[in-house]
C-alpha positions in Angstrom: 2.4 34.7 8.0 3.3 33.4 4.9 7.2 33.6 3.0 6.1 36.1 0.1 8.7 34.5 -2.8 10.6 37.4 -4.8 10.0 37.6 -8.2 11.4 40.7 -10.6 9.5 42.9 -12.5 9.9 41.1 -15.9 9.1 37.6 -13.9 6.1 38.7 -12.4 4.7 39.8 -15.8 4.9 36.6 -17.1 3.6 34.6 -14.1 0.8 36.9 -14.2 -0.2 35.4 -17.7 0.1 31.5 -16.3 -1.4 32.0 -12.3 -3.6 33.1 -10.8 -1.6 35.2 -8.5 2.0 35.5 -7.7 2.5 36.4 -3.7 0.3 34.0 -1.8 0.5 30.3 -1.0 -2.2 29.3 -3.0 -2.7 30.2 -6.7 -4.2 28.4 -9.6 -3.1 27.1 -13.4 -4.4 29.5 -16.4 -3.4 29.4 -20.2 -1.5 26.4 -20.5 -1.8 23.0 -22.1 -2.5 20.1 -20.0 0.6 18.5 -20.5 2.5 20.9 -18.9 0.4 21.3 -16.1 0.7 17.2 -15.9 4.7 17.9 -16.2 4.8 20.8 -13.3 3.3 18.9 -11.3 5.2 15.8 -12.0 8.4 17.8 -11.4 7.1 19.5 -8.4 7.2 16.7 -5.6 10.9 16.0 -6.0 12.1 19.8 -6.1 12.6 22.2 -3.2 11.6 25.0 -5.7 7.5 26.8 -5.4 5.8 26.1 -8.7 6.2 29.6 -10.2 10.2 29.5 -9.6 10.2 26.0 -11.3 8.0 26.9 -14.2 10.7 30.2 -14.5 13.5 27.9 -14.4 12.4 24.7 -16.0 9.9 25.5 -17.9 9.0 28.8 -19.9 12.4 29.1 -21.8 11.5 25.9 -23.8 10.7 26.5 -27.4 9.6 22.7 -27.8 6.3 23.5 -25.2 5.1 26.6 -26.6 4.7 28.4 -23.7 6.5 32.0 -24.9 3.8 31.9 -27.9 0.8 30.9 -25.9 2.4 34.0 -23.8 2.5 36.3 -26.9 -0.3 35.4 -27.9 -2.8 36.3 -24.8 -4.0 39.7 -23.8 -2.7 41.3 -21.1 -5.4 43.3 -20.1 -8.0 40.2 -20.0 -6.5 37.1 -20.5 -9.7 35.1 -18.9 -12.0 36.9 -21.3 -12.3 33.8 -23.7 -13.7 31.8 -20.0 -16.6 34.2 -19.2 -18.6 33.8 -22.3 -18.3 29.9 -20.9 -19.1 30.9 -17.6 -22.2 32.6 -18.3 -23.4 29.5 -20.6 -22.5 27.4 -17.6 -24.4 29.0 -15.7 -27.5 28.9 -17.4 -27.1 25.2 -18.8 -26.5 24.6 -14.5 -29.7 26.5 -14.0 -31.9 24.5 -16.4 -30.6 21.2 -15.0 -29.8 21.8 -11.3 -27.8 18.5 -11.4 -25.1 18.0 -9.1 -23.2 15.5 -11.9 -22.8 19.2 -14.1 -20.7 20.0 -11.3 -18.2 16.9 -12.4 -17.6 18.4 -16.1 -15.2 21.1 -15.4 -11.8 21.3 -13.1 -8.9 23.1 -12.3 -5.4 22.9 -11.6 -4.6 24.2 -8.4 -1.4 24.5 -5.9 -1.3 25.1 -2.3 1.9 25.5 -0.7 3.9 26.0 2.6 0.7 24.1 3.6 1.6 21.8 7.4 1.2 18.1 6.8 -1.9 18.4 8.9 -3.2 20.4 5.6 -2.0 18.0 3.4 -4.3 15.5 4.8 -7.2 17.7 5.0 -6.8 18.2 1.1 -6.1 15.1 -0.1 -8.9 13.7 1.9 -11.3 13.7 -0.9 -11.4 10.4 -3.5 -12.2 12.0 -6.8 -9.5 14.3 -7.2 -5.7 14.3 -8.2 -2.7 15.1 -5.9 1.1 15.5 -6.1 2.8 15.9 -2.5 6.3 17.2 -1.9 8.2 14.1 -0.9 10.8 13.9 2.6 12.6 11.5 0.6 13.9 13.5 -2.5 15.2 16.4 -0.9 16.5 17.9 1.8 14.7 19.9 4.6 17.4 21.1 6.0 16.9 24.3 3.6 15.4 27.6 5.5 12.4 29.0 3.7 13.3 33.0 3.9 14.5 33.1 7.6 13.4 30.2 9.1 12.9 26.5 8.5 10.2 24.8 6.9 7.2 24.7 9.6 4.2 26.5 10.2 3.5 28.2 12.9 -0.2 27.8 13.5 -2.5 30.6 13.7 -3.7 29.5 17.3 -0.1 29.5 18.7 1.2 33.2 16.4 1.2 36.3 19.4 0.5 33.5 22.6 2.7 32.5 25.3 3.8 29.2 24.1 5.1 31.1 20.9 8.9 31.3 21.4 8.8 27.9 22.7 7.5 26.4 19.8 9.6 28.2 17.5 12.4 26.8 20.1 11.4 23.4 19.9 10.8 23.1 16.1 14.1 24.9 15.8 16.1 22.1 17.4 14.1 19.5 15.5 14.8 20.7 12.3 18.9 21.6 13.6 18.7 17.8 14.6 17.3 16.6 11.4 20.0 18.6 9.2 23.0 17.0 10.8 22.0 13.5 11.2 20.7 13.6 7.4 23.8 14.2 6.6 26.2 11.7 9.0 23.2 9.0 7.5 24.1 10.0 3.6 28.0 9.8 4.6 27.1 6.1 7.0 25.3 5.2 3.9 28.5 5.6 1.3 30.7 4.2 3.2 28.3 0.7 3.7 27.0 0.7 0.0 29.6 1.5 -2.2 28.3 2.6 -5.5 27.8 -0.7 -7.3 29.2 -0.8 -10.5 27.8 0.0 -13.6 25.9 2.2 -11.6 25.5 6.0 -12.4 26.6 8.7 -10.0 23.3 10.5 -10.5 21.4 7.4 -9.4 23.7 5.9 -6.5 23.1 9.7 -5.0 19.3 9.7 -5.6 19.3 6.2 -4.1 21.8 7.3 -0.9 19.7 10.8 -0.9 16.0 8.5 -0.6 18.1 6.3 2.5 19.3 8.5 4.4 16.0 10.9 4.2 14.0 7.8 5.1 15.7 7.2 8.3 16.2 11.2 9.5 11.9 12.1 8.6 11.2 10.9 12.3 12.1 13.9 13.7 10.1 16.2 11.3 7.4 17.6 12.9 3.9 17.6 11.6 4.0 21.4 11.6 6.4 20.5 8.6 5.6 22.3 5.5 4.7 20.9 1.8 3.4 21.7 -1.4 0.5 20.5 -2.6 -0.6 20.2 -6.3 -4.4 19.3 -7.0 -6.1 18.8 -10.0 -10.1 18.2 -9.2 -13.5 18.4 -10.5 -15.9 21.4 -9.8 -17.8 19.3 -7.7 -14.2 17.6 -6.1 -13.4 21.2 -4.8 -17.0 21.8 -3.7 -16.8 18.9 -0.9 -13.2 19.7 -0.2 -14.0 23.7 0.9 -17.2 22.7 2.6 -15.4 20.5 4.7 -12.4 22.9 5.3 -15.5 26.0 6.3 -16.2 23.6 9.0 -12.5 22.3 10.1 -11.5 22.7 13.9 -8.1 24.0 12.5 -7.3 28.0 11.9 -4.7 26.4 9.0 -7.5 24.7 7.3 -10.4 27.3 7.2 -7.8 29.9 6.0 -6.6 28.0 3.1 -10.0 27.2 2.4 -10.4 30.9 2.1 -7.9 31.6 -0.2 -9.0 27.9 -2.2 -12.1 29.5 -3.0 -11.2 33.1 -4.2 -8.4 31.1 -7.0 -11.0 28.9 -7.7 -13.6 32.3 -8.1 -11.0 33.1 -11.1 -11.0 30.1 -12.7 -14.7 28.4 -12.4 -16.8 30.5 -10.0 -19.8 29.0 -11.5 -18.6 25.4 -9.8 -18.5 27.0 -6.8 -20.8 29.5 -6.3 -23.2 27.2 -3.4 -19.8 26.8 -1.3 -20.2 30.0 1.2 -23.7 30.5 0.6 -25.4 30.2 4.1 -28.6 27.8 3.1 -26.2 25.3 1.0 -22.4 24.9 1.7 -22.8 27.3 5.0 -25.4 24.8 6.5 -23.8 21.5 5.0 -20.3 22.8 7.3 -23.0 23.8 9.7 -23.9 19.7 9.6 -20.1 18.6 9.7 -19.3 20.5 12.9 -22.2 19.8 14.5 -21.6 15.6 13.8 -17.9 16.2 14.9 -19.2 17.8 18.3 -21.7 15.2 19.0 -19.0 12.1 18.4 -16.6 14.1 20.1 -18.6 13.9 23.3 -20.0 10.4 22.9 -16.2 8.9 22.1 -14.8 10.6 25.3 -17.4 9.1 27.5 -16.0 6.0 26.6 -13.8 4.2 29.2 -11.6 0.9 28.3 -8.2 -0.1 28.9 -6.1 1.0 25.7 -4.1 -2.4 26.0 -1.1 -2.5 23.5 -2.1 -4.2 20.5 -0.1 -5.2 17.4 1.3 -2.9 14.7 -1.5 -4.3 12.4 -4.5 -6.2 13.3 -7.0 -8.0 11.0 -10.7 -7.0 12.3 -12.8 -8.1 10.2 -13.1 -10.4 7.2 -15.9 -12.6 5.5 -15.0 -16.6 5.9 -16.8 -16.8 2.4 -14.4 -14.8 0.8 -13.1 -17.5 -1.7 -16.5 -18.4 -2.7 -18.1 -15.4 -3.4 -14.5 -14.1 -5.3 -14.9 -17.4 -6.9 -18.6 -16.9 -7.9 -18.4 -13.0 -8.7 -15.2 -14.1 -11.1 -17.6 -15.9 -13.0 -20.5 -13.6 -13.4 -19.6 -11.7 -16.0 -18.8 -15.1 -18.4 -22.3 -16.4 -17.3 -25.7 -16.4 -18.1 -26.7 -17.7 -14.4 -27.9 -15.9 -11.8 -25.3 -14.3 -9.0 -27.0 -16.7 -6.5 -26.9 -19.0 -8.9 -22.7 -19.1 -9.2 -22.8 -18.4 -5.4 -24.4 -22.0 -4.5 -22.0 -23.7 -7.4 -19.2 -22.4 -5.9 -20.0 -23.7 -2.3 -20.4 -27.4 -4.1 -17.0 -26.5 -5.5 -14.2 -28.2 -3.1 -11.3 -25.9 -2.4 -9.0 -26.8 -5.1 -11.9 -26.3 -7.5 -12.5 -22.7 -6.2 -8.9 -22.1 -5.6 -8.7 -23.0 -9.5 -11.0 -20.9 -10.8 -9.4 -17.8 -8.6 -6.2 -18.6 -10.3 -7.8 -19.0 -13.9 -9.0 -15.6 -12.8 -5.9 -14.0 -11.8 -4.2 -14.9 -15.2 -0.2 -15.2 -15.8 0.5 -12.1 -14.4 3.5 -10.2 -15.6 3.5 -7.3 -13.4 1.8 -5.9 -10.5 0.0 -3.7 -12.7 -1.6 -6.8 -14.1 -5.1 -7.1 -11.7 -7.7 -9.4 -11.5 -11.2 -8.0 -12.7 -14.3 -6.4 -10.6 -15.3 -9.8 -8.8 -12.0 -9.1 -6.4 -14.2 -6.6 -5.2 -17.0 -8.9 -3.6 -14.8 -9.3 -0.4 -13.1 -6.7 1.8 -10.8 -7.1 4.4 -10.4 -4.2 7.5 -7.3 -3.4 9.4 -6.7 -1.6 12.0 -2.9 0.1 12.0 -0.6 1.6 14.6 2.1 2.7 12.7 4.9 5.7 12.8 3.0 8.9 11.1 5.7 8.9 8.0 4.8 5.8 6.9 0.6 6.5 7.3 1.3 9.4 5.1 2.3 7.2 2.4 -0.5 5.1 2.9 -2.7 7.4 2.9 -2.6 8.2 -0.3 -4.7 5.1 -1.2 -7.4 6.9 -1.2 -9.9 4.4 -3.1 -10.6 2.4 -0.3 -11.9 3.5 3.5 -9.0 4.7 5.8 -9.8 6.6 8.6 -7.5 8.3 11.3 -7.4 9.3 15.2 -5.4 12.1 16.2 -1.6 12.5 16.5 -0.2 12.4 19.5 2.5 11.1 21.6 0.6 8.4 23.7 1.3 5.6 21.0 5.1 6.3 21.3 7.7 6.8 18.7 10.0 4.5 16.2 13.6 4.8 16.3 15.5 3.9 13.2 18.4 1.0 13.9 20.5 3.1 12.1 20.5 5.9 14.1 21.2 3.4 17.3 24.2 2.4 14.9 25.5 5.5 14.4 25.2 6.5 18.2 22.4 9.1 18.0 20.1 7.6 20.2 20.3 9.6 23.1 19.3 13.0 20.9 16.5 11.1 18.5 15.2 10.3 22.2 15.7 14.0 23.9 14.2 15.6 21.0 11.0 13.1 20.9 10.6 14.0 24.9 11.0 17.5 24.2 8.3 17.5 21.3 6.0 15.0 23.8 6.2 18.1 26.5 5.3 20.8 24.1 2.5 18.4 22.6 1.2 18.4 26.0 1.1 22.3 26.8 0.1 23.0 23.7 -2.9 20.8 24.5 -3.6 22.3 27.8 -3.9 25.5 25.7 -5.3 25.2 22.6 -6.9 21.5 22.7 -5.6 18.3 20.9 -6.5 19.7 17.3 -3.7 22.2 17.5 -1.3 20.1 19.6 -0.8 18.0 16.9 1.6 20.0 14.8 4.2 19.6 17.6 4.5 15.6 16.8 7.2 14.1 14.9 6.7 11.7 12.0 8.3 9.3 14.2 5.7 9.0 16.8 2.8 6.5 15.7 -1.0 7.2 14.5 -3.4 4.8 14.6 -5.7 4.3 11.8 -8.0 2.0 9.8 -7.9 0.8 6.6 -10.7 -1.0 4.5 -10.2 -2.5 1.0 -11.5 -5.2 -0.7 -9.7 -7.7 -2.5 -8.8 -5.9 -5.6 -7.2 -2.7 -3.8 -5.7 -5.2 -1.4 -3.5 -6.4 -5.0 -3.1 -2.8 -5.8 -1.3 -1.8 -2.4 0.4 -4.3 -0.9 1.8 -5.1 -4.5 2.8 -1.5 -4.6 3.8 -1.1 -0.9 6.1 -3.9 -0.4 8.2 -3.2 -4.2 12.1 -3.3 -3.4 11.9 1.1 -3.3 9.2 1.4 -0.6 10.1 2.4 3.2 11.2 -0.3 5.2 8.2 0.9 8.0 5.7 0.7 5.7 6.9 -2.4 3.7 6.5 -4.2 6.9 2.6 -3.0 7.3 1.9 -4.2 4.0 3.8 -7.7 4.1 1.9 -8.3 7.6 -1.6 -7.6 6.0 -0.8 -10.2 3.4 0.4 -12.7 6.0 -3.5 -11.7 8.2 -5.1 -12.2 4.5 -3.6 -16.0 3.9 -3.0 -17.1 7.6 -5.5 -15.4 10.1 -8.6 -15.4 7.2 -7.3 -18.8 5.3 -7.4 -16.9 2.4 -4.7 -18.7 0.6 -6.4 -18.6 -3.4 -6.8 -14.7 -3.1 -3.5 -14.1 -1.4 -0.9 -16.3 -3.4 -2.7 -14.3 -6.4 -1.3 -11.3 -5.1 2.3 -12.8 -6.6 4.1 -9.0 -6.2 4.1 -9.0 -3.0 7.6 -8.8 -2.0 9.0 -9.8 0.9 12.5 -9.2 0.6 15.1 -7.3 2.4 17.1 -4.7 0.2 20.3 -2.5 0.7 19.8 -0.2 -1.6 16.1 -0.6 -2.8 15.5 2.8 -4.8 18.6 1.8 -6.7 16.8 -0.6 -9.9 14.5 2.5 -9.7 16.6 4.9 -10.8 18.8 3.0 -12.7 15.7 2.9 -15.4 15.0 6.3 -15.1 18.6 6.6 -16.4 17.7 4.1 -19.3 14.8 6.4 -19.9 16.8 9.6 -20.1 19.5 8.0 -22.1 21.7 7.8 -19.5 23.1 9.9 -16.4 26.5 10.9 -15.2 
């Protein structure tokens, strides 16, 4: 049950030279440079539109990209034929070698869409690979797609008894969401005034980001996206193996439709994926480990005392030393135990020098030590409101790991909607979603129940990192246009990194981190991207 986009006759001609397909959810890139692919996808987390209607709108009338003569220029009646002569050398060149790394020397461009943020995370779980989410916080989800809102109604639930009240109870959340998003953007004018100097274009991207921040509680997880990947062969390999063996209907039937695109594009890459002796018995592997934890983790009984919204597990009380030895490894002829017992003679200020020599003058967060940050590593664990784990999800380089969604952690409630006097229905809808969490449960297990939960309610999770992604995301995390939720995680991590571990040296390196309160945050933001475009409004 998927919203089939219209497209007329003339429109579907030319889509059909640039995609894959043009009436299903998932459809790939073909015959266009990789700049505009980049520039699609760039465009498409901040647009309500699919990717075909925005490469109609935005992008196929532009004589400056080329597009109309790449389009003259192909055959209709086989515009892949140049790709199987390439195909059929893969495949013997793969043949001859039977190495795995072949598999990392070709990709694709691929999007999925009206996929549930339970997809999303299932896709972007893998860490060589590209993504570009839809974002709650540059539009509006307050728009129906064809007649209904923007959820997904999962396969497991479609034809049951709990049907009509699921469609019920997304219906109010997403009738709740739509007026309070719009008091919040009217609250917000009237407190922040458009400063001045200040383009109309960016104050209402800046009130727009504020007042979607503070309503994308009550989105439910069943809330849809679009989902732009670029990967290698091998990238989408893992990634459909691991959807084959997913406990969600969602996942295995977008894994489905992942593969035949891909089949168009490089069916050499992944030929091994539904073959029953390779992929088939790899998913075989996945469900069986998921089945066996599954059993083992419910045997276990403790009390699930509250505990903080981020705690700092696990650390090494050597860290300085060995950042300070690994920092000068690479401008040494010693040996790494060598530096290692030098910098234990060092006394702190000595090692606390040589971290800062190593850090340089910094001029931006984009500025990072080298490789010896990553000789330490500090782990978190994280109970924080779902909307603000999906952002930090995204850092996928380091090891983050998740428990189901559910209701038992509770739910955030913005100040701002206490302000306003909304309270009492942010707090009604969250019990209502809690009650269908639980029949849904009852029904169809806790896999399925989760696409009743609001962003609001909280996840726990774990988060790994050594020193140097520790600078990348708390640098990035706390900057003046991040969420105020997840600001907060990230400001707290560096506080556990210089005050519970003693780090000091490593963490008054990290010199972005920014723990300051802002108004209007998003506003320096776009104020360049004005600059950029020569001005706005």
């Amino acid at each position: 049950m998927y919203y089939e986009e219209p497209f007329s006759t003339d429109e579907r001609a030319v889509l059909g030279r640039f995609f894959t397909n043009t009436d299903r959810p998932v459809f790939g890139l073909v015959n266009l440079p990789e700049v505009v692919k980049g520039a699609l996808f760039a465009r498409y987390s901040r647009t309500h539109k699919s990717l075909r209607r925005l490469f109609l709108d935005e992008f196929y009338d532009k004589p400056e990209l080329g597009v109309g003569a790449i389009a003259a220029a192909i055959d209709e009646d086989d515009p892949l034929v140049g790709s199987r002569h390439a195909e059929r050398l893969y495949d013997r060149v793969f043949g001859e070698y039977g190495d795995d790394s072949v598999t990392q020397l070709g990709g694709a461009h691929l999007a999925c869409e009206q996929s549930s943020n339970l997809l999303t995370k299932v896709l972007e779980w893998g860490r060589l690979a590209a993504y570009l989410e839809q974002s709650t916080r540059y539009i509006y989800y307050d728009r129906p797609l064809g007649e209904q809102y923007r959820y997904n109604v999962p396969p497991e639930v479609r034809g049951s008894p709990l049907a009509e009240e699921y469609r019920a109870t997304m219906d109010a959340l997403f009738d709740l969401y739509s007026s309070l998003v719009g008091e919040l953007r009217n609250y917000y004018e009237k407190q922040f005034p458009r400063p001045e100097g200040t383009t109309t274009r960016a104050y209402n991207a800046t009130i727009r980001a504020k007042a979607c921040d503070a309503a994308r509680g009550l989105l439910p997880a069943a809330t849809t996206s679009n989902v732009g990947i670029f990967g290698t062969g091998q990238a989408y390999e893992a990634l459909l193996i691991r959807m084959q063996a997913h406990p969600l209907a969602e996942a295995r039937e977008y894994g489905v439709m992942i593969l035949a695109e891909l089949r168009q594009m490089i069916p050499s890459f992944v030929k091994r994926v539904d073959l029953p002796d390779r992929g088939g018995a790899w998913s075989g592997y996945f469900s069986d480990v998921a089945g066996r934890m599954g059993e083992i983790a419910s045997g276990i009984k403790a009390d699930a005392s509250d505990r903080p919204e981020v705690t700092l597990v696990d650390w090494d009380p050597d860290a300085e030393i060995k950042v300070a030895a690994a920092a000068l490894y690479a401008y040494s002829e010693l040996s790494d135990d060598q530096l290692l017992e030098a910098a234990r003679r060092m006394d702190p200020g000595e090692r606390a020098g040589v971290i800062r020599a190593y850090a340089g003058d910094r001029l931006n967060r984009r500025h990072k030590p080298g490789r010896g940050m990553e000789r330490v590593s500090y782990r978190f664990d994280v109970k924080c409101d779902f909307g603000s784990f999906r952002d930090l999800q995204r850092h996928r380089m380091l090891t983050l790991e998740w428990q189901r969604l559910g209701p038992s952690h509770g739910y955030a409630t913005p100040d701002v909607v206490s302000e306003i006097g909304r309270e009492p229905e942010w707090d009604v809808a969250m019990g209502r979603a809690a009650e269908l969490h639980g029949k849904l449960a009852d029904a169809f297990g806790s896999d399925v129940a989760q696409y009743a939960v609001p962003f609001g309610y909280r996840i726990r999770f774990v988060m790994q990192m050594n020193a140097r992604e520790a600078f990348h995301m708390l640098e990035l995390r706390t900057a003046p246009a991040g969420h105020a939720d997840y600001r907060r995680v990230c400001q707290e991590m560096h506080r556990l990194i210089a005050d519970k571990a003693g780090h000091r040296a490593i963490a008054d390196a990290m010199k972005f981190v920014d723990y300051d309160e802002y108004d209007l945050g998003r506003i320096d933001g776009e104020r360049r991207t004005d600059e950029r475009n020569e001005g706005g409004e």
